[in-house]
C-alpha positions in Angstrom: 4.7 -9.8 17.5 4.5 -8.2 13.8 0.8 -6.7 13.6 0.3 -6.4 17.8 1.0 -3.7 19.6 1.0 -3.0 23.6 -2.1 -1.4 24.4 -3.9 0.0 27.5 -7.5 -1.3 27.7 -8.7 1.3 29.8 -8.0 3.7 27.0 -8.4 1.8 24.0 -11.2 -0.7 23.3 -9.8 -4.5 21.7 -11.4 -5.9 19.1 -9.5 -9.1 17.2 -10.7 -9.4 13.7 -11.5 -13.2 12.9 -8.1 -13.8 11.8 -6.0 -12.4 14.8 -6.0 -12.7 18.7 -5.5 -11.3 21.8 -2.6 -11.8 24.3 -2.6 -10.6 27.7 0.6 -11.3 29.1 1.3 -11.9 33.2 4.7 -11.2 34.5 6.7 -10.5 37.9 4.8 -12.3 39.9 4.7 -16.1 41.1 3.0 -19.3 40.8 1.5 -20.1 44.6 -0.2 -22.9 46.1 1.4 -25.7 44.0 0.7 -23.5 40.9 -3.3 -22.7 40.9 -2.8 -19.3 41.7 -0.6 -16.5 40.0 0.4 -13.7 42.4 1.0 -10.4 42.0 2.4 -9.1 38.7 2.0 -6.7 35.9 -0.1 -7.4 32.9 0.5 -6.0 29.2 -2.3 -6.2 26.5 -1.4 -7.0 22.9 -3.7 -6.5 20.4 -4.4 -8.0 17.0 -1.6 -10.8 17.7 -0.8 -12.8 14.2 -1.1 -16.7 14.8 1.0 -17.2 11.6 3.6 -15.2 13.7 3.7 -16.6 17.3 6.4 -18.2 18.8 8.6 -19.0 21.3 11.0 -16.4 19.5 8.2 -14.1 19.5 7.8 -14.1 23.0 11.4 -14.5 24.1 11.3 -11.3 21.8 8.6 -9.2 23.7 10.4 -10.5 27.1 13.7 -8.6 26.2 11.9 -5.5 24.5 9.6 -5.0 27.8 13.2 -5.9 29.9 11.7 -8.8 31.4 14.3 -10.8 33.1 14.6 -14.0 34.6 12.5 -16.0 32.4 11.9 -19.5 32.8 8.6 -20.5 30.8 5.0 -19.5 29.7 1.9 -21.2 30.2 -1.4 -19.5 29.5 -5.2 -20.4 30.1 -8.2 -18.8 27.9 -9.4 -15.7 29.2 -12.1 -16.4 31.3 -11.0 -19.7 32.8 -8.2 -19.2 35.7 -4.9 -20.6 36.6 -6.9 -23.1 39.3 -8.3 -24.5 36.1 -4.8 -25.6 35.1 -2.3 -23.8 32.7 -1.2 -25.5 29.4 2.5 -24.6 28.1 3.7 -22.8 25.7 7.6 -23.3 25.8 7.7 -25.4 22.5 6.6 -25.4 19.1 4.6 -27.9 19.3 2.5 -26.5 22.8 2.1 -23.1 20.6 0.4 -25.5 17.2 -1.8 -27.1 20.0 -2.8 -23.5 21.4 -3.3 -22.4 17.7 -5.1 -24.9 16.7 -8.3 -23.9 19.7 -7.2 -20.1 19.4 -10.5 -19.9 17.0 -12.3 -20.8 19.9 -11.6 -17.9 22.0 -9.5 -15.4 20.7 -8.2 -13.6 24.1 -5.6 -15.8 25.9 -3.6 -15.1 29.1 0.0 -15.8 29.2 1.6 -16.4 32.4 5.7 -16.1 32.7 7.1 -18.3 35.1 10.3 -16.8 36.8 13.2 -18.2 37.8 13.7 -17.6 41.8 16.7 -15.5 42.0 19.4 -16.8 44.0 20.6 -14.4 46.9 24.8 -14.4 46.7 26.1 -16.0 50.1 28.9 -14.2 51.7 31.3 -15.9 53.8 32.8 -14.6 56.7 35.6 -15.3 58.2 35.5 -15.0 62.4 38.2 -15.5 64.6 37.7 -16.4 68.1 40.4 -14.4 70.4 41.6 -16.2 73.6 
């Protein structure tokens, strides 16, 4: 995102200004119990995020800079509330304007990445029965 960077909060206090926003964002983990729970996973910190500059794109973006594979959606919840509380989307334009538009509200959110399951190959052997 043009004006965030990934921080470490144990290092560096965040403060958003009025006009910018905090993103924490969740990945490599999984959705459990029919999705009210997020397990496991590693969490990234952006700082002074531009809401004239999120996306989709922007996050697809951040998901190949930080290598993040596998990527199926995002969903976030306010910091604060948790995934149990449900977890609105944010795969389209129109989800992000809708997260925008409350973002004055509270301006820390936590974005969840939803993985796809990764497929084991299947090998097929062939066995022959001697007689």
């Amino acid at each position: 995102m043009v004006g965030s960077k990934c921080v470490d909060p144990k290092k560096a206090p965040i403060h958003p200004d009025d006009e910018h926003f905090i993103m924490e964002l969740k990945y490599a983990g999984k959705f459990v119990n029919n999705g009210k729970d997020y397990e496991e996973g590693t969490i990234e910190v952006y700082d002074n995020v531009d809401p004239d500059r999120f996306s989709t794109t922007k996050l697809r973006d951040i998901m190949k800079q930080s290598e993040i594979q596998n990527c199926r959606g995002f969903y976030y919840t306010f910091i604060g509330k948790g995934v149990h509380e449900g977890v609105l989307g944010l795969n389209s334009d129109a989800e992000i304007l809708d997260m925008l538009s409350v973002i004055c509200i509270n301006l820390h959110i936590m974005v969840y990445v939803d993985h796809e399951v990764d497929v084991p190959d299947i090998i097929e052997e062939n066995y022959s029965q001697s007689q």
